[in-house]
C-alpha positions in Angstrom: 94.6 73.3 -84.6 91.2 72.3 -83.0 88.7 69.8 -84.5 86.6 72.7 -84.8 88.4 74.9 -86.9 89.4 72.0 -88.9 85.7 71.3 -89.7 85.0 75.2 -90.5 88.0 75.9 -92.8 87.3 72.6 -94.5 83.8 73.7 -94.9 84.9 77.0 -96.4 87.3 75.2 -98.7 84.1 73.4 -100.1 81.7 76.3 -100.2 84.7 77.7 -102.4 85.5 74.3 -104.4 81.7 74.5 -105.1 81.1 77.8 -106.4 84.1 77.4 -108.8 82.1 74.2 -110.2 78.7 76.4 -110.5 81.1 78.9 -111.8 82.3 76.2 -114.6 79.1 75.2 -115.3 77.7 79.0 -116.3 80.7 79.5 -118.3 82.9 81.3 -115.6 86.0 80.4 -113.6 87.9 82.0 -111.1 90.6 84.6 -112.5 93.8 83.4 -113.4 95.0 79.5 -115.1 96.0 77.8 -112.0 93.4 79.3 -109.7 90.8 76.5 -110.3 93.2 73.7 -110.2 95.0 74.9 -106.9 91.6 75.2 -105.6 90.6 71.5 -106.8 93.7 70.0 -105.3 93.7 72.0 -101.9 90.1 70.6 -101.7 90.9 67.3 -102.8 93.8 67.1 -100.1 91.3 68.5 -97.5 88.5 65.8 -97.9 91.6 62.7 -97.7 93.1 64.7 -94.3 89.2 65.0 -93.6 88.3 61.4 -94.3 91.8 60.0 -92.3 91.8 62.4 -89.0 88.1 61.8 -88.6 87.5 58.5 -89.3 85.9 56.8 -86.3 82.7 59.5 -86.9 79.6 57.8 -88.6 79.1 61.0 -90.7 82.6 60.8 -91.9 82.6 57.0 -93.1 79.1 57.8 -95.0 80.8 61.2 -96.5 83.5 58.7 -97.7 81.0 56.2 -98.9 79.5 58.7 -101.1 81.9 60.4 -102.9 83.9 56.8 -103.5 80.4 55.8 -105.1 80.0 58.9 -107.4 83.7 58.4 -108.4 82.7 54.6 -109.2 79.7 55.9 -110.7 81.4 58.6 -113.0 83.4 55.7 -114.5 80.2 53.1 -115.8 78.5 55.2 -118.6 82.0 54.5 -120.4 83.8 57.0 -118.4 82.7 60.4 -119.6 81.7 61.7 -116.4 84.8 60.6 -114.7 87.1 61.7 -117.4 85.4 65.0 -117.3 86.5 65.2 -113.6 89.9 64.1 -114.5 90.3 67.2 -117.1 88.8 69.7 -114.0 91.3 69.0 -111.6 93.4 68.6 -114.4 95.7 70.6 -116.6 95.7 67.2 -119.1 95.3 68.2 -122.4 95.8 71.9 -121.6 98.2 73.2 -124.1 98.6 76.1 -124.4 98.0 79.5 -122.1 98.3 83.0 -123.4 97.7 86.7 -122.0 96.7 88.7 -124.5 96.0 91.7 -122.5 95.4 93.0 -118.9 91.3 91.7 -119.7 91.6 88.7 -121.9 93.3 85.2 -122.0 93.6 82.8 -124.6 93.7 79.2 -123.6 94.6 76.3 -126.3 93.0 73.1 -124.7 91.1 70.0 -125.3 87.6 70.1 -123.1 87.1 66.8 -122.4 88.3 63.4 -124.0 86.1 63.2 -126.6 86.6 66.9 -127.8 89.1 68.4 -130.6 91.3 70.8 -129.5 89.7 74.5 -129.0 90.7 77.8 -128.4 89.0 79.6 -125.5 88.9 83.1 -125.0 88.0 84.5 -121.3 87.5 88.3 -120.4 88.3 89.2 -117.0 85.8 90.6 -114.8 87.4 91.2 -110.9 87.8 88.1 -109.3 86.2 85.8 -112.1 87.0 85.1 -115.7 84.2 84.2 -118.2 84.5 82.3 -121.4 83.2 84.8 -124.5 84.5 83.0 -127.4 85.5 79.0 -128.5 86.4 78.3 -131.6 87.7 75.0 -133.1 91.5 75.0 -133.3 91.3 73.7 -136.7 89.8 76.8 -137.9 92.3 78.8 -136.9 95.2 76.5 -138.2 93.2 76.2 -141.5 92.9 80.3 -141.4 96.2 80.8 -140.5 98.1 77.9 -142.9 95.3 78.4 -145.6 95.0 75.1 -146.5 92.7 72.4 -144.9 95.6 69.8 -145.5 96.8 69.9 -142.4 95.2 66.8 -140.8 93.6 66.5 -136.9 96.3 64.9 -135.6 98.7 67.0 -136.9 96.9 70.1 -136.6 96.2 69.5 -132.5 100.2 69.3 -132.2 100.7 72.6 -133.9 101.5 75.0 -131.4 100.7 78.8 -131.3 103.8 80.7 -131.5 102.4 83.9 -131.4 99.3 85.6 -130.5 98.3 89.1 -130.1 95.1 91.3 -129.6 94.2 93.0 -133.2 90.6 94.6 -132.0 87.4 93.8 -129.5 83.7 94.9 -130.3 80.6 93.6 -129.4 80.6 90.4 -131.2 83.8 89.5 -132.2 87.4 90.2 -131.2 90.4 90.1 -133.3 93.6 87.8 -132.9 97.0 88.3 -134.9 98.1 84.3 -134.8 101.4 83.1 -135.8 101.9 79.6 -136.6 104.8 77.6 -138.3 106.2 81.3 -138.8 103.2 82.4 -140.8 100.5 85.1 -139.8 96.7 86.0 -140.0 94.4 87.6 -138.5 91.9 85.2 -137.5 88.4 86.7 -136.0 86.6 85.2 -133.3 82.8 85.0 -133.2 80.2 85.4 -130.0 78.6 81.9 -131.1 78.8 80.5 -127.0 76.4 78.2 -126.2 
């Protein structure tokens, strides 16, 4: 393949790698689980076969320079921004994934390392997913299990065994969860920041 296309595809690859972050940052993501993280790693593999096949160009060695520094950077304010990457590219702390239906997916995860566990809800829409509802996954388990004895620790190991659309309106939408072989109906509310 010629240096040239090289360049171009890898510049697509970016364009793409950055939308999906603009995308993450407004509450959408690309449809589909995997989507964002095959996207993150394809990129990520790009920018090292980048870096290594066009080494001896100034531009290249700068480009490097750069993105070792925000790395570097992202550790120092005690590693939040770094971690954060780590979780993007990530499916670390990811638990559990669920299609509900055709439009909406359920995803049991932890955010970021400082975060409890929460459950996401995204609605499809084409191409792109969007996040409608979060909601602490304590609240469900505490819905669920009725009781609030059931401590953090405990309660972030507790998996989902079952989950199935009840009912969608405008500001909530209802889930059927089964956990440790009991069920509830458990309604999520439109409270996205």
């Amino acid at each position: 393949m010629k240096s040239k296309n090289i360049v171009i595809l890898y510049l697509i690859l970016s364009l793409i790698f950055v939308f999906g972050i603009a995308l993450h940052l407004n509450k959408y993501s690309y449809s589909g689980y995997y989507t964002d993280k095959i996207i993150n790693w394809l990129w990520l593999g790009m920018t090292i076969f980048m870096i290594i096949r066009f080494w001896k160009r100034k531009m290249i060695k700068v480009y490097f320079v750069l993105l070792l520094a925000t790395v570097i950077l992202s550790i120092l304010p005690m590693m939040i921004p770094f971690f954060a990457m780590v979780y993007y590219f990530s499916t670390f702390d990811d638990y559990q994934q669920i299609q509900l239906n055709n439009n909406y997916r359920l995803e049991r995860t932890r955010p970021g390392a400082l975060y409890k566990p929460q459950i996401y809800i995204y609605k499809k829409e084409g191409i792109l997913e969007k996040k409608v509802y979060k909601t602490p996954y304590s609240e469900v388990t505490e819905t669920v299990l009725q009781t609030s004895s059931v401590n953090d620790m405990e309660g972030e190991k507790v998996p989902i065994q079952l989950a199935k659309l009840i009912k969608v309106s405008e500001d909530s939408i209802g889930i059927e969860y089964q956990i440790r072989n009991k069920k509830q109906v458990f309604y999520h509310k439109k409270d996205l920041d």
